[in-house]
C-alpha positions, 0 to 999 in steps of 0.5 A: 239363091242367084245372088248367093250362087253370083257371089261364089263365083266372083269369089273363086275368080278373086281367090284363084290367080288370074293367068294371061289366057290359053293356047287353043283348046280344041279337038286334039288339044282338048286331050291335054288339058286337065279341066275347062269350066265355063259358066255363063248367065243370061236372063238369070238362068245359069249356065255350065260347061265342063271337061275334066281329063280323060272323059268327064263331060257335065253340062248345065242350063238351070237345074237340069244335068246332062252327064257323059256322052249327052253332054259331050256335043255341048261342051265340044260346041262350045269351046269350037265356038270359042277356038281358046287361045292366048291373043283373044280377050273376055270381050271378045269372046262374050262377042262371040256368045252374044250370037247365042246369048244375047242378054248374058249378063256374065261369062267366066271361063277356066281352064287348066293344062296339063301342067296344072297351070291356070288361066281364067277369063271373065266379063260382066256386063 
């Protein structure tokens, strides 16, 4: 099932247009974008974070859920953690979740602004 779930992300990566990476997302910057995903695995527990414009907040370890107000701290966090923008590459910020998550095997981020345009970053170990 991993496997599978494995395969379908690195099939949305190759089937989406790989953008050069994004101005900063964060705080007030994260009002004016219309979606970031972030998927990482490690130790072969998946893991998600996800923002859709205005308030849709989901985060993921495995098969536990978090929805709303209780995901909101974690996908706040994260992409504090991350501070997005166009100069930083994957490896750098798999270096930056390597202090959280020292066995990722995986890390894909996307996002897109306000303007529907996309960009995506991935790194695999």
């Amino acid at each position: 099932m991993k496997k599978i779930i494995l395969l379908m992300l690195t099939i949305i990566l190759y089937t989406t247009s790989v953008s050069p990476p994004m101005d900063a997302v964060s705080g007030a910057e994260l009002m004016e974008s219309f979606s970031v995903r972030v998927s990482l695995i490690e130790n072969e527990t998946i893991y998600e974070w996800e923002y859709d414009n205005p308030d849709h907040y989901e985060y993921e370890v495995g098969n536990t859920v978090q929805k709303g107000k209780e995901a909101q701290s974690h996908v706040k966090q994260l992409l504090s953690e991350l501070q997005l923008n166009e100069q930083t590459t994957a490896d750098e910020y798999a270096e930056k979740l390597k202090q959280r998550f020292p066995n990722m095997q995986r890390l894909e981020i996307r996002w897109m602004n306000k303007d529907s345009e996309r960009y995506t970053w991935l790194w695999t170990k």
